[in-house]
Backbone bond lengths (Angstrom), bond angles and torsions (degrees), N, CA, C in turn:
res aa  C-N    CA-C-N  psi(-1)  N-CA   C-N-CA  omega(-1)  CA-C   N-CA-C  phi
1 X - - - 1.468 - - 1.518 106.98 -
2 X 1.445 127.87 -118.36 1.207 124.45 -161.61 1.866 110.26 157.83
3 X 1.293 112.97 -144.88 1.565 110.87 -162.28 1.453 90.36 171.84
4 X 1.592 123.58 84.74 1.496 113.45 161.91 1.789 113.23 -107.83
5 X 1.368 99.17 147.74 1.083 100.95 -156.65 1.784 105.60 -132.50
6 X 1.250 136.38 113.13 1.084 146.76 -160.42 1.493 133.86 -133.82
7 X 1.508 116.38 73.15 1.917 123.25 -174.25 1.787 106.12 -68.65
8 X 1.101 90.88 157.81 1.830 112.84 177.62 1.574 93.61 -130.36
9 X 1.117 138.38 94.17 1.085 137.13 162.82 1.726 109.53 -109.07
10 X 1.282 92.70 -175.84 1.848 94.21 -172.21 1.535 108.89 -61.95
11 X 1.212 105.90 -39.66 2.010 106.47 -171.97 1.519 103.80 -83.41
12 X 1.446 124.67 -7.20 1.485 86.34 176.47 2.190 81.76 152.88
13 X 1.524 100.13 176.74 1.336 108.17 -166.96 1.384 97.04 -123.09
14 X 1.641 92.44 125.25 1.678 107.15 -173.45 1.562 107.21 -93.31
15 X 1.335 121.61 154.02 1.742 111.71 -167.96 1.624 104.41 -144.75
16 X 1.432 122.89 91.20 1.850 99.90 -172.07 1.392 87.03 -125.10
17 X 1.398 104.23 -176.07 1.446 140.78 -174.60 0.904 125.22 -159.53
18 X 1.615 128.14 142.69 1.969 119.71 143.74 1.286 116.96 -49.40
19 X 1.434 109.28 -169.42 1.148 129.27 -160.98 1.702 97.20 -145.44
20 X 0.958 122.94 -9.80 1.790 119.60 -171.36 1.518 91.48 -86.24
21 X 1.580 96.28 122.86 1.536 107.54 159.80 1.678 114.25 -114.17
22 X 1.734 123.50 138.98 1.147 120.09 -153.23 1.826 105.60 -116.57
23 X 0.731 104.93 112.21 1.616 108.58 -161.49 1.988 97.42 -90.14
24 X 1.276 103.99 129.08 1.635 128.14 -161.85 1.741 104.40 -96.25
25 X 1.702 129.31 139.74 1.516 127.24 175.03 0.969 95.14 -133.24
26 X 1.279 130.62 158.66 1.133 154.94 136.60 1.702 126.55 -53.85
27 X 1.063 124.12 97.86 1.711 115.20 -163.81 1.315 94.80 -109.84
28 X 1.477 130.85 124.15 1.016 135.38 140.16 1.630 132.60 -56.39
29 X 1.690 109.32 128.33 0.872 101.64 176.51 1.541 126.94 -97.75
30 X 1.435 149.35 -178.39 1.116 145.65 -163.11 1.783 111.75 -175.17
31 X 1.110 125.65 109.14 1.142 119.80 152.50 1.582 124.28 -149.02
32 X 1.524 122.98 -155.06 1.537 121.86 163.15 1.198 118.96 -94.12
33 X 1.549 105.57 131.79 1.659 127.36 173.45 1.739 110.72 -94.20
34 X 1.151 110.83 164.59 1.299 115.58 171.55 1.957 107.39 -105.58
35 X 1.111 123.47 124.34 0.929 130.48 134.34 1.639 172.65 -55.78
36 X 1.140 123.55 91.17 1.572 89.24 -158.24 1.888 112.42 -94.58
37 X 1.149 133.65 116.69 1.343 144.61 153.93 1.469 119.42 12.71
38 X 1.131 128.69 90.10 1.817 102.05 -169.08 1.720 110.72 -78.72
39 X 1.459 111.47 0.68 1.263 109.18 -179.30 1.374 118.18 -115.87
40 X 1.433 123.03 -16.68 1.733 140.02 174.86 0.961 109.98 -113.38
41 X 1.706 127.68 7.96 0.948 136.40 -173.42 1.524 117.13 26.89
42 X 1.516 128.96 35.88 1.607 133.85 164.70 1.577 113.49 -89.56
43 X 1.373 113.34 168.51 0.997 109.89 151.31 1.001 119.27 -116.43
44 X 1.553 104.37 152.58 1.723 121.92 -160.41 1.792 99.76 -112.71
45 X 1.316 118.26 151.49 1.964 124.83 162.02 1.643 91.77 -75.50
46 X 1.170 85.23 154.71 1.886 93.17 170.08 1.479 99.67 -149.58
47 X 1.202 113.46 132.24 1.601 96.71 168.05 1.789 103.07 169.37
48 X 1.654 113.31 -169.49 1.617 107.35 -45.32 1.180 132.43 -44.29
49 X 1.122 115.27 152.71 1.340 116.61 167.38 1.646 103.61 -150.67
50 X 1.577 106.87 161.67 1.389 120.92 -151.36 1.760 99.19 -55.61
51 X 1.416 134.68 173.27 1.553 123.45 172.06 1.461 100.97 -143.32
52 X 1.533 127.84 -36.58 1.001 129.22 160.72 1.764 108.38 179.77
53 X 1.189 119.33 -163.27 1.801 136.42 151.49 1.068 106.15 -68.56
54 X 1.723 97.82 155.37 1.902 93.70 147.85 2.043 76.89 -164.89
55 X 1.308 88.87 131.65 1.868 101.52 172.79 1.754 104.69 -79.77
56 X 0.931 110.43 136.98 1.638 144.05 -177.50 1.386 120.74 -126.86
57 X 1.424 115.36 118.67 1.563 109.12 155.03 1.661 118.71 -68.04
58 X 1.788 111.07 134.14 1.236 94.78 -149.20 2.015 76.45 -118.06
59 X 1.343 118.19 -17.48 1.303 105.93 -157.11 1.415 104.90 -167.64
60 X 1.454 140.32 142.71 1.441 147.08 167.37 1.220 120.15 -105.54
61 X 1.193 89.54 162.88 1.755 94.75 174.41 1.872 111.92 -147.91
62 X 1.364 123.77 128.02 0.837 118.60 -165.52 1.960 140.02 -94.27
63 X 1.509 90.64 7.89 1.698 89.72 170.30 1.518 120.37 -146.83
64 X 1.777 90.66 53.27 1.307 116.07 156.50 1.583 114.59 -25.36
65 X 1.370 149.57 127.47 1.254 138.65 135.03 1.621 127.13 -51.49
66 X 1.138 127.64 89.68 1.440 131.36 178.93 1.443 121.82 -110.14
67 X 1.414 126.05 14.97 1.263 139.58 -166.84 1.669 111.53 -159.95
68 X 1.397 121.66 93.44 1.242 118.41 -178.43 1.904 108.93 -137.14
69 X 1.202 102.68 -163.89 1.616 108.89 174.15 1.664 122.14 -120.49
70 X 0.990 105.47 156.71 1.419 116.19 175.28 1.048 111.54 -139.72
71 X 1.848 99.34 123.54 1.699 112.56 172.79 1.683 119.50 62.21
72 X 1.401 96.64 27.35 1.432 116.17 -159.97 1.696 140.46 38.96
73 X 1.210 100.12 8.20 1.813 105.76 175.58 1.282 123.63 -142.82
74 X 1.793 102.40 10.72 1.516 123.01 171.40 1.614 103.97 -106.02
75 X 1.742 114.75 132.12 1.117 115.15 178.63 1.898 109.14 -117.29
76 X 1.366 112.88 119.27 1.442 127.99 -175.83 1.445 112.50 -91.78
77 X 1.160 122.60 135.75 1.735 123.52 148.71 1.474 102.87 -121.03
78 X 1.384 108.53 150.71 1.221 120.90 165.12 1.142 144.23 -110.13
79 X 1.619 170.68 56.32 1.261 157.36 -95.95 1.807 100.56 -137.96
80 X 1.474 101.07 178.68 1.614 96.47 -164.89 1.391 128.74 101.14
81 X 1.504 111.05 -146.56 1.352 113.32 163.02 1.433 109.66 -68.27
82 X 1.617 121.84 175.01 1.332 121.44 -165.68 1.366 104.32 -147.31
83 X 1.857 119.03 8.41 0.879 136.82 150.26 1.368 134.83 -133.72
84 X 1.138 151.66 131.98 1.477 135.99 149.62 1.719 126.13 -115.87
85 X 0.810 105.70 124.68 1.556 114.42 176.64 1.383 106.01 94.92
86 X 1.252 124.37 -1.76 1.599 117.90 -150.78 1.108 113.75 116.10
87 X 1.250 117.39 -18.71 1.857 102.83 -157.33 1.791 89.17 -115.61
88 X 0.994 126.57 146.37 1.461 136.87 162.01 1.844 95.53 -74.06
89 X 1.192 105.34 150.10 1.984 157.10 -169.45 2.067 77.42 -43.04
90 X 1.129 89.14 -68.29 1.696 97.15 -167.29 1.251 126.91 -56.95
91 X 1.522 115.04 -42.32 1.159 124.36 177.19 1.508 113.66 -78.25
92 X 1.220 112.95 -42.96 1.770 107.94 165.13 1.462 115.84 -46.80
93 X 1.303 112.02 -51.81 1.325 102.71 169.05 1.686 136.84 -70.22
94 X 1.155 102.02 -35.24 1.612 92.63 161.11 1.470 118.17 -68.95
95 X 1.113 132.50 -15.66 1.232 121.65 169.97 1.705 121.51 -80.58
96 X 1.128 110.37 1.19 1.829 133.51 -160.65 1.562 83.42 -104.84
97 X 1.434 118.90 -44.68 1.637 131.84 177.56 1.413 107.37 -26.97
98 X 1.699 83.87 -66.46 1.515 125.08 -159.29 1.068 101.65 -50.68
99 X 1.205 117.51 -71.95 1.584 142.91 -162.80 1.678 104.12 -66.00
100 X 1.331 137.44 -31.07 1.168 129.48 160.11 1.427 120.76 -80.42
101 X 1.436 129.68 -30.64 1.666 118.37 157.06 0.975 125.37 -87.63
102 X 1.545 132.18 36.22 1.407 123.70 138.03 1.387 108.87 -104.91
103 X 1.485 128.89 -8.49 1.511 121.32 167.85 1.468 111.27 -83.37
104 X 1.320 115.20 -3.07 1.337 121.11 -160.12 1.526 142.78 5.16
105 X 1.571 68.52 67.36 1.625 99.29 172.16 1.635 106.49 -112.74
106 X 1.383 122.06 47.56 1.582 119.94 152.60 1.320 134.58 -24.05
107 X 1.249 130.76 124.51 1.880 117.92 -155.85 1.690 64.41 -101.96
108 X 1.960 85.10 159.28 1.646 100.62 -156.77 1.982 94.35 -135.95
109 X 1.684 119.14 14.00 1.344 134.47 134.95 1.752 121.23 -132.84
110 X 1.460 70.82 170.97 1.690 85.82 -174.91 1.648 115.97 -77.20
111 X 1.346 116.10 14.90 1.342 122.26 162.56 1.454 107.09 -112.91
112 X 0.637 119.75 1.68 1.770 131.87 167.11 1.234 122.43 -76.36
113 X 1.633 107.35 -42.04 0.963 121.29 -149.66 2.250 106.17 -99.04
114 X 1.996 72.95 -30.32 2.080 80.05 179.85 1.146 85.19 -91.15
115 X 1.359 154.38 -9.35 1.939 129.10 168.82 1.176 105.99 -99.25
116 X 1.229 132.50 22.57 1.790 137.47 174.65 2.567 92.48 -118.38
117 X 0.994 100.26 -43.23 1.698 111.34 150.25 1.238 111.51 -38.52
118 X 1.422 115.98 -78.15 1.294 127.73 -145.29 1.538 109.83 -81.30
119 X 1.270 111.51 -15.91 1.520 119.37 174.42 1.212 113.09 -81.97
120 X 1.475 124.76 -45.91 1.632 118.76 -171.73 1.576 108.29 -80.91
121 X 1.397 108.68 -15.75 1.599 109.93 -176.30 1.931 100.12 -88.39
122 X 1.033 134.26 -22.64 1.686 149.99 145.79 1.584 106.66 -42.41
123 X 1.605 110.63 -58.58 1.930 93.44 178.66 1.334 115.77 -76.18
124 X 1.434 106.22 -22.25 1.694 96.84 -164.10 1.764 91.39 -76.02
125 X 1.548 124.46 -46.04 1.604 123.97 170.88 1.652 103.13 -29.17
126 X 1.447 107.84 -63.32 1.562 94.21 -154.29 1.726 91.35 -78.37
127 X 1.065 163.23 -47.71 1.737 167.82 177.56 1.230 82.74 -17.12
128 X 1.668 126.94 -65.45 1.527 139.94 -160.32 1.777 109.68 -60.71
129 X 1.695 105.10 -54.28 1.191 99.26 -158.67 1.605 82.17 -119.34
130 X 1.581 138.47 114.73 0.991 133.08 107.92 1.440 142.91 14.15
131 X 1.469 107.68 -50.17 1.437 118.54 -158.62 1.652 111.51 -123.97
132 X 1.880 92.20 22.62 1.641 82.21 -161.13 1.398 107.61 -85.59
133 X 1.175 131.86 2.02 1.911 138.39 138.65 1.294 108.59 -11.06
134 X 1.465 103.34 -46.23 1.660 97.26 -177.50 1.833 129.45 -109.31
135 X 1.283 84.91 39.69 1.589 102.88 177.21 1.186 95.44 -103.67
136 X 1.622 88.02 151.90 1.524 104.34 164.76 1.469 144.47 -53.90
137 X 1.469 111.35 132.21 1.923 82.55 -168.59 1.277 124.50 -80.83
138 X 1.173 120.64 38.81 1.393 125.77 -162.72 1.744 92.27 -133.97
139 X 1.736 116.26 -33.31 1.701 107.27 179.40 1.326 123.80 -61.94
140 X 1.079 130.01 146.43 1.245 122.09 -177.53 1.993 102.18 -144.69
141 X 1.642 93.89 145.46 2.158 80.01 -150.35 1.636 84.72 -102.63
142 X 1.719 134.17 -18.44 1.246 143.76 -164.71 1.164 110.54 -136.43
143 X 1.550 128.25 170.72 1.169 125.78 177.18 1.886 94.35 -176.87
144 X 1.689 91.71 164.90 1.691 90.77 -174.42 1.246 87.67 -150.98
145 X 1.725 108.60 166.86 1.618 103.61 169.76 1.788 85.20 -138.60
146 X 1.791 123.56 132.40 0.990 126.18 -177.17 1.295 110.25 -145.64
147 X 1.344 99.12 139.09 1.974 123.41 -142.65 1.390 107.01 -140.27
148 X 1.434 103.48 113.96 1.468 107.21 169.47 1.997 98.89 -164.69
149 X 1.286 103.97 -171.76 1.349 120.47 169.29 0.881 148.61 -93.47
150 X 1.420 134.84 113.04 1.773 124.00 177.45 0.983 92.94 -107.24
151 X 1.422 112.95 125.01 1.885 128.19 -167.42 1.110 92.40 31.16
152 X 1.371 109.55 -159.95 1.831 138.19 -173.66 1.682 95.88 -52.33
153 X 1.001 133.71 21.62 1.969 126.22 162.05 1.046 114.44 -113.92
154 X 1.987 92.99 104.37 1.697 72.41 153.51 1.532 127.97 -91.99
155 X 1.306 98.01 -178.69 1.686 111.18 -166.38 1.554 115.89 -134.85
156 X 1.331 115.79 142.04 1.561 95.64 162.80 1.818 90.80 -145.37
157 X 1.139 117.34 149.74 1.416 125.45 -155.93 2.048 83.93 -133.35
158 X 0.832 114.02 109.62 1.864 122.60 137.28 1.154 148.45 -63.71
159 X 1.073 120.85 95.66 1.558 131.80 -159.08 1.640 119.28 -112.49
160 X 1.080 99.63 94.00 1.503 112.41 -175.12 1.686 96.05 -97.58
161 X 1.794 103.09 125.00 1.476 108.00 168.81 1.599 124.51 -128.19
162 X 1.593 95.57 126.39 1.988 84.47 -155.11 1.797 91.14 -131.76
163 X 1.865 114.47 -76.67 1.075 117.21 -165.12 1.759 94.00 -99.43
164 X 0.965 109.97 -43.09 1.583 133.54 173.76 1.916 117.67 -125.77
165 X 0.842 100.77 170.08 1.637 109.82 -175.57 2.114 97.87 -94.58
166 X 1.633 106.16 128.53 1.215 116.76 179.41 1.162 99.24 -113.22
167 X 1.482 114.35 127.90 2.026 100.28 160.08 1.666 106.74 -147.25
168 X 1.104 91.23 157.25 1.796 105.48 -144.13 1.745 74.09 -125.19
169 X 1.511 107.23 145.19 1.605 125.19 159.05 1.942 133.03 -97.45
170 X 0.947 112.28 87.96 1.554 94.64 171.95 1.374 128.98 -78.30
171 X 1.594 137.11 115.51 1.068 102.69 174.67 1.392 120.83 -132.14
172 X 1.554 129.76 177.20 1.559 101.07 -176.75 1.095 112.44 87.00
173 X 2.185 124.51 144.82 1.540 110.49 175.28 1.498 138.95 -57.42
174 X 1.678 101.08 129.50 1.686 95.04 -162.31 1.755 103.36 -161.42
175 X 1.139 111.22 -159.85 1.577 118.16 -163.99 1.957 103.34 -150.85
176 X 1.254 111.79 109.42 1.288 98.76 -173.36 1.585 119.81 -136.00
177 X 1.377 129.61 117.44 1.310 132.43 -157.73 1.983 122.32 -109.69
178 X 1.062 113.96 151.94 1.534 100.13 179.49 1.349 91.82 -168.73
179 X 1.779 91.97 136.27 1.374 110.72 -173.94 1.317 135.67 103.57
180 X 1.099 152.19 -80.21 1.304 136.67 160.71 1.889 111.08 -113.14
181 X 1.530 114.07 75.35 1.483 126.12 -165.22 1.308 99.05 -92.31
182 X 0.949 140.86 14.40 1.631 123.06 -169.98 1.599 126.28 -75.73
183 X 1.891 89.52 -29.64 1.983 101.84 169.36 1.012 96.29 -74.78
184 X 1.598 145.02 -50.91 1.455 151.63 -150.20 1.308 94.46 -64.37
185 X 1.186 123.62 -66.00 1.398 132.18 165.79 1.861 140.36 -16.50
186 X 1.360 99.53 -66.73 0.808 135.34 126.04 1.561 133.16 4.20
187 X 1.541 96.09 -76.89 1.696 122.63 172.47 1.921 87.54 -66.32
188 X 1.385 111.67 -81.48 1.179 112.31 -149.70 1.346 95.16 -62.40
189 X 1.490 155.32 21.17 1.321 142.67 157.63 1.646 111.85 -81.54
190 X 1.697 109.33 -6.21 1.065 111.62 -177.48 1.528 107.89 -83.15
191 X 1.315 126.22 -24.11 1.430 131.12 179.83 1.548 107.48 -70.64
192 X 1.036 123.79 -17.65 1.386 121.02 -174.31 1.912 101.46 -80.03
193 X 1.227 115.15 -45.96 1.199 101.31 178.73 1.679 106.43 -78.43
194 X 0.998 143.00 -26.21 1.551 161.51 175.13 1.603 123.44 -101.04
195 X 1.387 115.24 58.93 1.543 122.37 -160.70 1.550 98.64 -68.81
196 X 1.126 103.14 -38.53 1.782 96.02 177.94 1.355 115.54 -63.04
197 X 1.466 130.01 -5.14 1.534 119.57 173.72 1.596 89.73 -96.85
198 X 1.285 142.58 -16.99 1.517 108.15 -177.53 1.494 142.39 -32.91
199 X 1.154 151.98 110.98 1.236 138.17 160.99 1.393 126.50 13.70
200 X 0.917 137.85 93.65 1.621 112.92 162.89 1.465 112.33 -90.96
201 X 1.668 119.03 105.41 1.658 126.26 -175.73 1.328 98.39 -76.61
202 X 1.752 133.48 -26.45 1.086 126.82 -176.25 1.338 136.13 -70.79
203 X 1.936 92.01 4.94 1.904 102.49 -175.57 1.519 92.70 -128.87
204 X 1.631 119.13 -12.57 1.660 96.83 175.98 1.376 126.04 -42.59
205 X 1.130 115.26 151.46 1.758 126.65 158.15 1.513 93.76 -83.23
206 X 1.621 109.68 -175.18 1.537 115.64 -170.83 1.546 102.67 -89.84
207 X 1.439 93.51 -36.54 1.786 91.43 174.19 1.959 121.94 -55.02
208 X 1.965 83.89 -49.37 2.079 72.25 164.75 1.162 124.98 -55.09
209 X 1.416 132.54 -40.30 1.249 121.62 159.05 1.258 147.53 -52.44
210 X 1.152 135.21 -39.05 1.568 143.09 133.88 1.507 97.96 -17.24
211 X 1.533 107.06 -66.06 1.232 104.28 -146.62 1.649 116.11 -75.30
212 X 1.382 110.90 4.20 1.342 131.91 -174.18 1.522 118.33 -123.15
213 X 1.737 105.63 -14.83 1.535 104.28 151.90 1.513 120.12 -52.73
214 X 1.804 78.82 -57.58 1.860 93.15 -167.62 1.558 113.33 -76.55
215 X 1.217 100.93 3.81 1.583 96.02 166.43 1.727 108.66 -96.00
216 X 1.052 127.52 -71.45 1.672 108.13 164.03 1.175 126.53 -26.49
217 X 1.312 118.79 -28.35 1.657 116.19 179.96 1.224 108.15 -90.81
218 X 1.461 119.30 -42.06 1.632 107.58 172.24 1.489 121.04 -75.92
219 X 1.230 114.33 -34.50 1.807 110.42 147.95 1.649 130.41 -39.80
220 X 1.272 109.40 -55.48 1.507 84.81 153.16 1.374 148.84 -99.36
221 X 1.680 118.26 16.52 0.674 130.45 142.25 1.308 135.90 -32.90
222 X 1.588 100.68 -77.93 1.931 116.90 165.73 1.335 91.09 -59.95
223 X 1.304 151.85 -58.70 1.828 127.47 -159.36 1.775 107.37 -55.18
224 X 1.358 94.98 -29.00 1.613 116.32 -170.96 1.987 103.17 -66.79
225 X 0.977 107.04 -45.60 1.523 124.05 -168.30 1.248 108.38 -86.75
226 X 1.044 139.96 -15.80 1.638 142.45 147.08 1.428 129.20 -116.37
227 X 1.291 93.53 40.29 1.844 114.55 160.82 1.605 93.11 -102.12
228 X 1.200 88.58 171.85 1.541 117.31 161.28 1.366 135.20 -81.09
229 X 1.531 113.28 11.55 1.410 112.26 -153.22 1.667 84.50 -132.59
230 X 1.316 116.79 163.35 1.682 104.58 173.72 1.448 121.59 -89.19
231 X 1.769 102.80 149.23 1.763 86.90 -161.86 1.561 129.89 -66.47
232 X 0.965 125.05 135.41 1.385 116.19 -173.96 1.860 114.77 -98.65
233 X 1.109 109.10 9.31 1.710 133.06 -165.07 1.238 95.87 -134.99
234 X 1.387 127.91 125.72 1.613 132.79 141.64 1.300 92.40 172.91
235 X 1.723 88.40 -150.69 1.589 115.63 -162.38 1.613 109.85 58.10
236 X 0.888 103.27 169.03 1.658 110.53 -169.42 1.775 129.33 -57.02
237 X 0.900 136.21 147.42 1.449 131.28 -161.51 1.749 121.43 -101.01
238 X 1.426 110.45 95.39 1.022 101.70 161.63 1.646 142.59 -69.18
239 X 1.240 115.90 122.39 1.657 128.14 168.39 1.135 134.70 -99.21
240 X 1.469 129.78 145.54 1.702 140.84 162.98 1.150 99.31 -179.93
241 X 1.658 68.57 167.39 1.575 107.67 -159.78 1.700 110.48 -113.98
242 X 1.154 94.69 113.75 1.347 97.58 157.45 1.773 147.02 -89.06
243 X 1.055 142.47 109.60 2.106 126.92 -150.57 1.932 64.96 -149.99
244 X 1.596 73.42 153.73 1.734 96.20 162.83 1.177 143.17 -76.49
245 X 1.364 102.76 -10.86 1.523 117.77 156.75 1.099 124.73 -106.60
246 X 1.274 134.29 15.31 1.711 137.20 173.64 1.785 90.63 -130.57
247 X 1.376 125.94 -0.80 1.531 120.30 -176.23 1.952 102.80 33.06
248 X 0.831 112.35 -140.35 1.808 109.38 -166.70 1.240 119.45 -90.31
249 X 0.952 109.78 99.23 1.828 114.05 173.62 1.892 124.22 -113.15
250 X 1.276 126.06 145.06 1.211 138.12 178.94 1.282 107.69 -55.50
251 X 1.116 110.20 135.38 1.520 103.67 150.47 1.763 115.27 -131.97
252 X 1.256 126.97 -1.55 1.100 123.65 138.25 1.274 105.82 -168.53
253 X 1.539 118.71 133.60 1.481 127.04 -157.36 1.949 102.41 -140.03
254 X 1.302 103.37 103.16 1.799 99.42 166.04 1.352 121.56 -0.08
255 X 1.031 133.15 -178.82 1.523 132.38 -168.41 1.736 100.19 -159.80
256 X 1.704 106.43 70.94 1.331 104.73 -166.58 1.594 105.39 -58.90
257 X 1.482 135.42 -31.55 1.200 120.91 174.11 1.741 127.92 -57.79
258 X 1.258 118.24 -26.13 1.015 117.88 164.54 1.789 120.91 -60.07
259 X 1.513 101.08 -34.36 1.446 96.59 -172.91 1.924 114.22 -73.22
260 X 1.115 84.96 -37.51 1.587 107.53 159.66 1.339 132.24 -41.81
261 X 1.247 110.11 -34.74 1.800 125.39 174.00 1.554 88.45 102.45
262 X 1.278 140.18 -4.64 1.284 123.02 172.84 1.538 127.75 -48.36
């Protein structure tokens, strides 16, 4: 899964992410059943024999791309699966980039832009699954959160894509999460008994924000890293900023050449 994390404050729309991507197996199970005899009418052990599946995180990897741009002044996160069809979250989408600025037909809002998302991440789902008719309408295997401006609004639109494409609107100063929220959660259940500690997003500077992405994300990170379960949050934190006059800019982005030996 992941941890995207997305402010609307007065200066502009902050957009970060992890970097831990969690790679999924299939474990077969196997043990002894009891039998009963259809002719001695006893029962007999039998085994092993197959008992069913069960999916497992078997392994991570740590500099997933989950935070990039579109069309240069749209800012994306992604959570969920981290592939479909073959192609990893990122690369489908830059090629969707691709493929819309040479027809140049550029979507020119940020609801344009998450239902022009939410469609190509829908064919590559069904290409994958055949059978996804019979999912639940409530599963959802991907999801994105995408942030930019129509005039002076910002926006961030949620796009969960499973049986059909869902997308939810935020707009106005706020704090908005998708994907593994349950510490985030958590935290903010503490404001309900303590309304005077709430957030106020409507007086951050851009730096409080950064500095309050990467604090939810590194919070559940470490809650993540001394559980019992494997982490599904870490590795290093990508940031940017999105405002309408700087359209999408970094504010701190991995350094894949370094990891590289470059």
């Amino acid at each position: 899964m992941t941890l995207i994390v997305s402010l609307r404050i007065p200066d502009g729309i902050v957009i970060a992410g992890d970097s831990l991507a969690t790679m999924m197996s299939q474990m077969n199970l196997v043990g002894e059943v009891n039998v009963k005899c259809p002719q001695c009418e006893h029962e007999h052990t039998v085994g092993p024999v197959p008992v069913g599946q069960l999916t497992v995180p078997s392994t991570t990897y740590s500099y997933a791309q989950k935070v990039f741009s579109l069309f240069g002044k749209y800012g994306v996160g992604t959570y969920g699966a981290g592939q479909l069809s073959g192609k990893t979250i990122y690369f489908a989408m830059r090629e969707l980039e691709e493929e819309v600025a040479k027809t140049g037909g550029t979507p020119d809002t940020v609801l344009k832009v998450a239902e022009m998302i939410g469609e190509r991440a829908l064919n590559l789902l069904k290409a994958q699954m055949p059978d996804i008719d019979t999912a639940e309408d409530d599963w959802h295997a991907v999801g994105f959160q995408v942030v930019g401006y129509d005039g002076p609004d910002a926006r961030t639109f949620v796009v969960d894509v499973g049986k059909s494409v869902k997308t939810k609107e935020r707009v106005g100063p706020g704090c908005t999460i998708a994907g593994q929220r349950h510490v985030v959660e958590a935290m903010w259940g503490l404001y309900k008994q303590r309304p005077q500690d709430q957030a106020q997003y409507s007086l951050f500077s851009l730096q409080d924000a950064i500095a309050y992405a990467e604090f939810l994300i590194g919070t559940t990170a470490s809650y993540q890293k001394f559980s019992r379960s494997i982490p599904q949050v870490g590795g290093e934190i990508d940031i940017a900023l999105v405002t309408p006059f700087d359209k999408f800019k970094w504010i701190r982005q991995k350094e894949l050449g370094k990891i590289l030996g470059g």
